[in-house]
C-alpha positions in Angstrom: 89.5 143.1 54.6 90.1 140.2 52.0 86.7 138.4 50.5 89.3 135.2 50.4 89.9 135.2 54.1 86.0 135.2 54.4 86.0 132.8 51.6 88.5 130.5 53.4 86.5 130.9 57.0 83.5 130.3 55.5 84.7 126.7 54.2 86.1 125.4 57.4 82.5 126.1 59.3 80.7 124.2 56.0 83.3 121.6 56.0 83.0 120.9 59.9 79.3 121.3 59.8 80.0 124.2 62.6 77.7 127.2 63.2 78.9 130.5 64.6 77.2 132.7 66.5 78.7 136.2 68.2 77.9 138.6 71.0 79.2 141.9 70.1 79.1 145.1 72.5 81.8 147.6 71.7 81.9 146.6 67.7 77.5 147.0 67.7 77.3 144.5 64.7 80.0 145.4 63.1 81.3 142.0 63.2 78.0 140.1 61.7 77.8 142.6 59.1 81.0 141.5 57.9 80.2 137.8 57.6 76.7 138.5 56.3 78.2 140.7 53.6 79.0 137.5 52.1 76.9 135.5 50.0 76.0 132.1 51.8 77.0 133.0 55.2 73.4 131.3 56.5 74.9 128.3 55.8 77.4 128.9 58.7 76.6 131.8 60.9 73.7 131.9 62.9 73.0 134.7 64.9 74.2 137.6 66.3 73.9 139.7 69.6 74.0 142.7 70.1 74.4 143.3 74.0 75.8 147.2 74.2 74.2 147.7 77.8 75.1 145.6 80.6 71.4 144.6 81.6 71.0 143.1 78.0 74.9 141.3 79.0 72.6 139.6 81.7 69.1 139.4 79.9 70.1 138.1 77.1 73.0 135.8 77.3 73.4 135.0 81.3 76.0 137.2 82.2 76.3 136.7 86.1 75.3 140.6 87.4 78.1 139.9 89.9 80.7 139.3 86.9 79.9 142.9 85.7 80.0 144.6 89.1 83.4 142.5 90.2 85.3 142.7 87.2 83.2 145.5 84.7 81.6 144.9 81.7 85.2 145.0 79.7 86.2 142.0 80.5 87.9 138.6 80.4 85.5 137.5 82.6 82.5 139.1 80.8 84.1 138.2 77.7 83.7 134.6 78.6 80.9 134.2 80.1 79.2 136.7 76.3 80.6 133.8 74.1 79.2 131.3 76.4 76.1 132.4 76.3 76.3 132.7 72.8 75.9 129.2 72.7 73.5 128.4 75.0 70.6 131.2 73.5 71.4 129.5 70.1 72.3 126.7 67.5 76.0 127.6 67.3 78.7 125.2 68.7 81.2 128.2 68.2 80.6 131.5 69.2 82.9 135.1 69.8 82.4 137.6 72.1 83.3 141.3 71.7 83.1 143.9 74.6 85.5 147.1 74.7 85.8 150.6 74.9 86.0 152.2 71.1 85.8 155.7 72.9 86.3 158.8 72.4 85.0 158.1 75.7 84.4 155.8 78.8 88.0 155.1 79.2 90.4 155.2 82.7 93.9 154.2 83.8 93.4 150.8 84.2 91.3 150.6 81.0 91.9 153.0 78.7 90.0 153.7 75.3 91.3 150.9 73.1 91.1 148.2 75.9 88.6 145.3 74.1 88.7 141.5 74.9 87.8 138.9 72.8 86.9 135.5 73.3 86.4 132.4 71.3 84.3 129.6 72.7 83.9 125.7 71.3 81.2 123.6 72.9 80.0 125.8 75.7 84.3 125.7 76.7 86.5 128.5 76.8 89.0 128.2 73.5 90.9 131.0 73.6 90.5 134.9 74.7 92.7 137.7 74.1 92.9 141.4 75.3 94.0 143.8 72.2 95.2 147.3 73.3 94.1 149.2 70.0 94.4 153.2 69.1 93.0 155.5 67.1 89.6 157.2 66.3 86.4 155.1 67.6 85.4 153.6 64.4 89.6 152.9 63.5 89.1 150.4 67.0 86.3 149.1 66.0 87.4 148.1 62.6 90.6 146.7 64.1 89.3 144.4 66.5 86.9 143.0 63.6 90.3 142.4 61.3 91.9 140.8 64.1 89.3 138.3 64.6 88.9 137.2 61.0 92.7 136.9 61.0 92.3 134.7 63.7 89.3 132.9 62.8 91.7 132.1 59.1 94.4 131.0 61.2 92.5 128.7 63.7 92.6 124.9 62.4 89.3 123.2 64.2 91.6 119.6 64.3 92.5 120.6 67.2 89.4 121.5 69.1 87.4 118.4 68.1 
């Protein structure tokens, strides 16, 4: 994963006076770790989650119990409503969920191992969310779905969202 992608996040957040926060299940911090790797992240990231049972989905950042029974834990829906909460248990205006299935198990036929959803949030509003179908070993998907969100967090332009 490239320093300078990190680097180039890292400026947009200062620039725009942004904080970030995430909620990460599947990926258990793998995510933070990343951004904390770097020197200076406190100027930009403020916390991080980590919500690997459903009840702490609930406790923690208001995931509706009904959301999880309805639609399961991984989740647009639950996806949403993590990043959401994100924002509302913290100082950050823009937050990313992460909830999957890294396996080798825990995985069926409508959501196999692989199966994670992301979601990006922006002032307590939905931005964008995406469902990545990944393979390989557990820690290979978790891995993954953290270098497809710095990818995306280097591509996003916040002139847009403002």
């Amino acid at each position: 994963m490239s320093s300078n992608k990190l680097q180039n996040i890292s400026k947009k957040f200062i620039d725009q006076n942004f904080l970030l926060g995430v909620a990460e299940s599947c990926t258990g911090g793998l995510f933070a770790k990343k951004i904390t790797d770097e020197s200076g992240s406190s100027a930009w990231f403020d916390c991080g989650f980590i919500t690997y049972s459903n009840e702490s989905k609930v406790r923690m950042l208001g995931v509706n119990k009904e959301s999880i029974e309805e639609f399961g834990a991984v989740s647009r829906e639950v996806a949403q409503e993590m990043a959401i909460g994100v924002q509302k248990n913290s100082r950050a205006i823009f937050s990313i969920s992460i909830t999957g299935i890294a396996g080798p198990n825990g995985g069926s036929p409508e959501k196999p191992v692989g199966t994670v959803h992301v979601c990006f949030a922006f002032k307590e509003n939905v931005l964008k969310d995406y469902k990545l179908e990944l393979s390989g070993e557990r820690s290979t998907i978790r891995e993954q779905t953290v270098s497809f969100i710095i990818e995306e967090l280097d591509k996003l332009t916040f002139s847009d969202q403002i």
